[in-house]
LOVEX-418665 format. One record per residue: residue in three letters; y, z, x of N, C-alpha, C in turn. Coordinates in Angstrom, 1 decimal. Layout:
! LOVEX-418665
+-----+--------+--------+--------+--------+--------+--------+--------+--------+--------+
!   r !    n_Y !    n_Z !    n_X !   ca_Y !   ca_Z !   ca_X !    c_Y !    c_Z !    c_X !
+-----+--------+--------+--------+--------+--------+--------+--------+--------+--------+
! ALA !      Y !      Z !      X !      Y !      Z !      X !      Y !      Z !      X !
...
+-----+--------+--------+--------+--------+--------+--------+--------+--------+--------+
This chain:
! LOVEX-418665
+-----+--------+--------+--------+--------+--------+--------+--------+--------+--------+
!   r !    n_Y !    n_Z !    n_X !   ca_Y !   ca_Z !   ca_X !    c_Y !    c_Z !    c_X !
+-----+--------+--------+--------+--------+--------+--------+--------+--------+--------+
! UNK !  138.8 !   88.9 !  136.2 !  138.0 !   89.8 !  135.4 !  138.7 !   91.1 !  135.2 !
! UNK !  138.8 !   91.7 !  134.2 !  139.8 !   93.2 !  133.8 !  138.1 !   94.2 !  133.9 !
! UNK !  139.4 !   95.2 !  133.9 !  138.2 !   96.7 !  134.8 !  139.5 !   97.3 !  134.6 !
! UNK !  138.7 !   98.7 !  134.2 !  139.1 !  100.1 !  133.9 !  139.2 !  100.6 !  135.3 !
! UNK !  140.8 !  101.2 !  135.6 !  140.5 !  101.7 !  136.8 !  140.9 !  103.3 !  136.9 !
! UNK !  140.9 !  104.0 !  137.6 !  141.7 !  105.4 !  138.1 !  142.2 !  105.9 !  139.2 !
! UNK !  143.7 !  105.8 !  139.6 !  144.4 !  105.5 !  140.8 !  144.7 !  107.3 !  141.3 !
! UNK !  144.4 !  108.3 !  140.0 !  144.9 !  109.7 !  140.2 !  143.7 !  110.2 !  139.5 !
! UNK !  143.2 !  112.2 !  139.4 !  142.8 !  112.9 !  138.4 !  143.4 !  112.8 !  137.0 !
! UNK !  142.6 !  113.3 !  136.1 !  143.5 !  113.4 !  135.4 !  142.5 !  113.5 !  133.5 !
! UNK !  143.4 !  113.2 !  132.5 !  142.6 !  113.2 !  131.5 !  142.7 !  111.4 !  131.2 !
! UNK !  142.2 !  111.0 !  130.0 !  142.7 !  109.5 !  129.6 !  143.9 !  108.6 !  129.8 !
! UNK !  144.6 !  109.3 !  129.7 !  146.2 !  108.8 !  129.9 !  146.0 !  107.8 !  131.6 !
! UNK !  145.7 !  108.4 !  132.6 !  145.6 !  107.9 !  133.7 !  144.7 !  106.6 !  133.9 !
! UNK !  144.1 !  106.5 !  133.0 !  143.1 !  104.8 !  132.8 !  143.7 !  103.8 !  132.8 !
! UNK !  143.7 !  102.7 !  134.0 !  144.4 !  101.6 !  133.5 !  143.6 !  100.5 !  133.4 !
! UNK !  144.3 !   99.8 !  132.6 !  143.1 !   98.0 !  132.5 !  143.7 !   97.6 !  133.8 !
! UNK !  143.3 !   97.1 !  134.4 !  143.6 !   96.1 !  136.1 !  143.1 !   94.9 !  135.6 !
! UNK !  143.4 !   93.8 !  136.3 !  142.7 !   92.7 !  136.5 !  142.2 !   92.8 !  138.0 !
! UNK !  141.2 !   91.8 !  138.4 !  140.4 !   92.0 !  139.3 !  140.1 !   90.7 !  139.8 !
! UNK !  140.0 !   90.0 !  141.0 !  139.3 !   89.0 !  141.1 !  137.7 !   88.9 !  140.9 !
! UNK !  137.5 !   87.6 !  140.5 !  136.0 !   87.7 !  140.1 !  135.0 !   87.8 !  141.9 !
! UNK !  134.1 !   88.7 !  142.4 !  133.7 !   88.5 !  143.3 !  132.8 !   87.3 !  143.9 !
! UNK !  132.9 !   86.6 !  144.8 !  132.6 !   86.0 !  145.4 !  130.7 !   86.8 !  145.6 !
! UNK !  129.8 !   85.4 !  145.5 !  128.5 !   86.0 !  145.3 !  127.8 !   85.3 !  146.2 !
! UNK !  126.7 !   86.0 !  147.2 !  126.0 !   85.7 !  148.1 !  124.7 !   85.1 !  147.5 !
! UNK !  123.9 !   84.5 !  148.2 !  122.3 !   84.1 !  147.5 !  121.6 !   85.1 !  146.8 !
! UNK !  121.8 !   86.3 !  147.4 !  121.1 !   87.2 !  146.4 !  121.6 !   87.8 !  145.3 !
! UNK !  122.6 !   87.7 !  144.6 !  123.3 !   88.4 !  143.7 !  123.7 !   87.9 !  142.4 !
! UNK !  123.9 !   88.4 !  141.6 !  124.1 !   87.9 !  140.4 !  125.3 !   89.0 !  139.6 !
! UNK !  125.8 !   87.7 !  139.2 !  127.1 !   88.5 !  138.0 !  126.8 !   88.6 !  136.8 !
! UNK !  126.7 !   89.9 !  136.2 !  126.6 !   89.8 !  134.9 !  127.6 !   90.2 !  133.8 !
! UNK !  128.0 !   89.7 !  132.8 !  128.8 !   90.0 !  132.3 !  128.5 !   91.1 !  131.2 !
! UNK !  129.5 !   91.9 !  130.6 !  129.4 !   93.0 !  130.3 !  130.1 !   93.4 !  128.6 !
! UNK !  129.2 !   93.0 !  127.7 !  129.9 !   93.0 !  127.0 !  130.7 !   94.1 !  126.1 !
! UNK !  130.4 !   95.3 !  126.4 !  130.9 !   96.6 !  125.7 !  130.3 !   97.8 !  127.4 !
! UNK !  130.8 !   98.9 !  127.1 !  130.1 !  100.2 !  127.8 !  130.7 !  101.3 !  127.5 !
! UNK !  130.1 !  102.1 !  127.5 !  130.7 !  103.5 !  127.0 !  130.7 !  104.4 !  128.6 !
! UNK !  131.4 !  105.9 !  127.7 !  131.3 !  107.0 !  129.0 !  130.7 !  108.1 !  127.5 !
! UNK !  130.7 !  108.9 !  128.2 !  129.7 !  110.4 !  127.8 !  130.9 !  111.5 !  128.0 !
! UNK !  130.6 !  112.6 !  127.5 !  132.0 !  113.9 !  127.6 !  131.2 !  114.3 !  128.7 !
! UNK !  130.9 !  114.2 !  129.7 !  130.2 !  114.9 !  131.0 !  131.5 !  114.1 !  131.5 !
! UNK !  131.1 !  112.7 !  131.4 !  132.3 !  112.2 !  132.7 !  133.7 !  112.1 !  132.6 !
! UNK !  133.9 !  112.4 !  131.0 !  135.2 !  113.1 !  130.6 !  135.9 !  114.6 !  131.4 !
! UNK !  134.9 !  115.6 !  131.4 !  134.5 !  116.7 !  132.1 !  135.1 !  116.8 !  133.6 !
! UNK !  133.8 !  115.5 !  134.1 !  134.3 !  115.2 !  135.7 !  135.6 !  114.8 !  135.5 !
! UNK !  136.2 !  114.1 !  135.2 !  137.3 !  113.8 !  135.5 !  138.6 !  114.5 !  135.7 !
! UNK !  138.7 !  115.8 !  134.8 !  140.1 !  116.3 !  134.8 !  139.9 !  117.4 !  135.8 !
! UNK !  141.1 !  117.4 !  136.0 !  141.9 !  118.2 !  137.3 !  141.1 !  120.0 !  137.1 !
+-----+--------+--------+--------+--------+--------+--------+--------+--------+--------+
């Protein structure tokens, strides 16, 4: 599964696609998939140094 990750601070440049293994799911849980998601300039904000 790919995922946006952040290894440092920073602005955009620092975002990386990762791949990910898909998690392993117990009786109670559920995976859902995701088809789009946004961020907001707040968490733009949070982010930089």
């Amino acid at each position: 599964m790919r995922a946006i990750g952040l290894m440092q601070y920073g602005d955009k440049s620092v975002l990386q696609e990762i791949e990910m293994k898909t998690p392993l799911l117990g009786d109670n849980d559920v995976l859902i998939e995701v088809y789009a998601a946004g961020i907001n300039p707040m968490d733009c904000g949070l982010q930089k140094d």
